[in-house]
C-alpha positions as CSV (number, residue, x, y, z in Angstrom):
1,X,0.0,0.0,0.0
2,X,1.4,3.2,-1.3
3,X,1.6,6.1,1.5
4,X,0.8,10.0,0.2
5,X,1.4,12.8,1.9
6,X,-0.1,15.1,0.2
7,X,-3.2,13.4,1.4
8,X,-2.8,14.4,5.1
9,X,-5.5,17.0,6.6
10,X,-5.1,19.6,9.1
11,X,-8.1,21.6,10.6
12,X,-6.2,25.2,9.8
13,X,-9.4,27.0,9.5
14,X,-13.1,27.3,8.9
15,X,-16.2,29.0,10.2
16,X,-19.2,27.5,12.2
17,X,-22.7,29.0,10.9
18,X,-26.2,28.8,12.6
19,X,-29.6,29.5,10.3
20,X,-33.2,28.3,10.0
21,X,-34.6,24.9,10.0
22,X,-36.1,26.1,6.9
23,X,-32.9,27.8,5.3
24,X,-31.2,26.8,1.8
25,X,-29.3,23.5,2.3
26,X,-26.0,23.8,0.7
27,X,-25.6,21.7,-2.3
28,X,-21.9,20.7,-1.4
29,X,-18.2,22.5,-0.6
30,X,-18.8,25.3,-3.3
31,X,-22.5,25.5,-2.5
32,X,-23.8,29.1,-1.0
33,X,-25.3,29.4,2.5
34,X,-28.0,31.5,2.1
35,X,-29.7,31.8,5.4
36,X,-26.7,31.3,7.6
37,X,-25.2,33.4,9.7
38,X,-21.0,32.9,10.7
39,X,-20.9,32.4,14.7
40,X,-17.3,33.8,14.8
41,X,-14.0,32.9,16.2
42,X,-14.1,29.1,17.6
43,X,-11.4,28.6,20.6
44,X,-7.8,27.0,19.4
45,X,-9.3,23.4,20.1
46,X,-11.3,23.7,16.9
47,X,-14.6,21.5,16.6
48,X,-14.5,17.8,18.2
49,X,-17.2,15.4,16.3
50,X,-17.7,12.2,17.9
51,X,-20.1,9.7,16.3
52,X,-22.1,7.0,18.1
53,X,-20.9,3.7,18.9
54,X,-22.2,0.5,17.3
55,X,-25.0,-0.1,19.8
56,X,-25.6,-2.6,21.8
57,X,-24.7,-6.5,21.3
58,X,-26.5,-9.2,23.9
59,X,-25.3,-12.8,22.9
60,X,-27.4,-15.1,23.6
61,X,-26.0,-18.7,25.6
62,X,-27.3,-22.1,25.0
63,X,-27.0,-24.6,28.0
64,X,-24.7,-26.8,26.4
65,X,-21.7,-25.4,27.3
66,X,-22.7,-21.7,27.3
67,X,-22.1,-22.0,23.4
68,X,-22.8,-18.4,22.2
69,X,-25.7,-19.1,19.5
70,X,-26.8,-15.8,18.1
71,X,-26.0,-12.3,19.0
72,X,-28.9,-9.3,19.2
73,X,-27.5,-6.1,18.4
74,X,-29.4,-3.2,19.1
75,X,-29.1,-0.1,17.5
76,X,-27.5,3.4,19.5
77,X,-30.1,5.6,20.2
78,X,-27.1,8.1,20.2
79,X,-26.9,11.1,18.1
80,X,-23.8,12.5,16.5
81,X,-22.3,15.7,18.0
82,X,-19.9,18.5,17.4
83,X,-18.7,20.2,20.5
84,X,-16.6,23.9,20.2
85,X,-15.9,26.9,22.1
86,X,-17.3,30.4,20.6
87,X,-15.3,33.4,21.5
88,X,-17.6,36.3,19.9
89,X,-20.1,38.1,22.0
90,X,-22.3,38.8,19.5
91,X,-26.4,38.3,19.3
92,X,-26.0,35.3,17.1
93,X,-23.8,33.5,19.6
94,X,-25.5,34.7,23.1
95,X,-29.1,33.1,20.8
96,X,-27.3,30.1,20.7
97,X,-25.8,30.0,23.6
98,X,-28.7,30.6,25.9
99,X,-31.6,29.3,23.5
100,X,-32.9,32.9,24.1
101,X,-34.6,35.8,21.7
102,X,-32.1,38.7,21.8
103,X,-33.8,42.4,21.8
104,X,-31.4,44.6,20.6
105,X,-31.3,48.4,21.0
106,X,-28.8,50.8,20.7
107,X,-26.6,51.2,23.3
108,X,-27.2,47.8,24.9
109,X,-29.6,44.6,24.1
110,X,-31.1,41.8,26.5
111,X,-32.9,38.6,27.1
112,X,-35.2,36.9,29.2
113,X,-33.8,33.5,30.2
114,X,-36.2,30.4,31.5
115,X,-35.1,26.4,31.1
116,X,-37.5,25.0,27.9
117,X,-36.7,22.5,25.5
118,X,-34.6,23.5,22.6
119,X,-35.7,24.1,19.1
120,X,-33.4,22.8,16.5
121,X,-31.6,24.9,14.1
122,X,-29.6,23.9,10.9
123,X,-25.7,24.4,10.7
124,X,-23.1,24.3,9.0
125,X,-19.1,23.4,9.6
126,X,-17.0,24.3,7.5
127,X,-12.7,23.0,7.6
128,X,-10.3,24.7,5.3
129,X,-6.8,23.5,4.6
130,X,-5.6,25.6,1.5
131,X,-7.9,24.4,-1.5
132,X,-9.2,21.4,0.5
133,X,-12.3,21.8,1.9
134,X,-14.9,19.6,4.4
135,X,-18.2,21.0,5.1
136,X,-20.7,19.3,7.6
137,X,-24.6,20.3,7.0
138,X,-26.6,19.5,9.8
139,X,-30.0,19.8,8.9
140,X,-31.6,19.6,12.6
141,X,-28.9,20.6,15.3
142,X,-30.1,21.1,18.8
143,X,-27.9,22.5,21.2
144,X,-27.5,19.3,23.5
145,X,-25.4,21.2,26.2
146,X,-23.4,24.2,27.2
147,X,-20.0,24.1,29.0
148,X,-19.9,26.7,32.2
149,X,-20.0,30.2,31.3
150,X,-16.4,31.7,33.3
151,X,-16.3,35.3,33.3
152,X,-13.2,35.9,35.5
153,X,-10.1,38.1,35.4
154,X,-7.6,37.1,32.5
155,X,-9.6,34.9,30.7
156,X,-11.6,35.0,27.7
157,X,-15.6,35.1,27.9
158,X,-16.1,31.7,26.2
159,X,-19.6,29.7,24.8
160,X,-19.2,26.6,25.1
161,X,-21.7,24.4,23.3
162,X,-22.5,21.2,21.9
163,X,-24.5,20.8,18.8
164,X,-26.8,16.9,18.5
165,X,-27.4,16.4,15.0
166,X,-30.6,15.2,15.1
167,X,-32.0,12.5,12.0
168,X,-34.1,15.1,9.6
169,X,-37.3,13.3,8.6
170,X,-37.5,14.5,5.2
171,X,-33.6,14.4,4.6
172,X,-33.2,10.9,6.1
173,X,-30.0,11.6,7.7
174,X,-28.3,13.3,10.8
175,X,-25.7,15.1,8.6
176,X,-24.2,15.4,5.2
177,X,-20.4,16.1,4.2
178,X,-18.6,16.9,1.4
179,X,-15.3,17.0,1.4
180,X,-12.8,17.7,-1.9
181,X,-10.5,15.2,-0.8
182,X,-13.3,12.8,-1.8
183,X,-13.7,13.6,-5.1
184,X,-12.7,10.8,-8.2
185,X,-9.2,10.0,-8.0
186,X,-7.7,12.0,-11.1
């Protein structure tokens, strides 16, 4: 097996971008995002995805000599999830962060916070590494959790968050990526 370099992928850049359930869906790594709006700086430790195990597996014995004879598996009711720090104050961020309706005015805005279920947005995560290019679409992302919200002396006012990509009904599927290095082999 032949090893390539040129095929390695680092995480330099990208953007994170919140819209509408109903906005555009992108139609792939050059696709527009009508609808979405960039979140802003993410913290140095980028975006973490981690995708649901395999599920459950419950073998099943036989007396004669606990002989495994079948194994159930049982789907994970898990969902996947992208986790990331935002470092803007901005409206768009302090919306997601708190799963509040921002009223802005114009030398201050504000919120009224109470704990209610979450309504899912769509979003989009984009990587860049030069001319290579992964975007994830999430059609239904619900903010799962939030990290602690620190506001001390010397440190930066961060939002954590973690984004559940819920299965879209009409899609079919939790998320879609694209990614150039995927394209036909020239």
């Amino acid at each position: 097996m032949a090893t390539d370099a040129s095929k390695v992928r680092v995480a330099v850049t990208g953007a994170i971008m919140k819209g509408a359930t109903s906005a555009t869906a992108p139609t792939g790594t050059a696709g527009s995002t009508t609808g979405f709006t960039d979140l802003g700086f993410v913290g140095e430790d980028g975006v973490e995805i981690e995708l649901p195990d395999a599920g459950d597996a419950t073998a099943i014995k036989a007396w004669q000599n606990g002989t495994t004879v079948r194994v159930i598996r049982t789907p994970s009711e898990d969902r996947p999830t992208w986790t990331f720090i935002l470092l803007e104050s901005s409206i768009a961020v302090a919306e997601t962060y708190f799963g509040v309706t921002v009223t802005p005015g114009a030398s201050e805005g504000s919120f009224e916070y109470q704990v209610k279920t979450r309504d899912p947005s769509s979003y989009i995560v984009d990587v860049i590494d030069g001319p290579e290019l992964i975007r994830d679409y999430i059609p239904r992302g619900v903010v799962a959790s939030v990290a602690a919200h620190t506001l001390a002396t010397g440190e930066v006012i961060g939002y954590g968050v973690t984004i559940e990509g819920e299965r879209d009904p009409v899609k079919g599927y939790n998320f879609k990526r694209w990614a150039t290095s995927l394209k036909t082999p020239a």
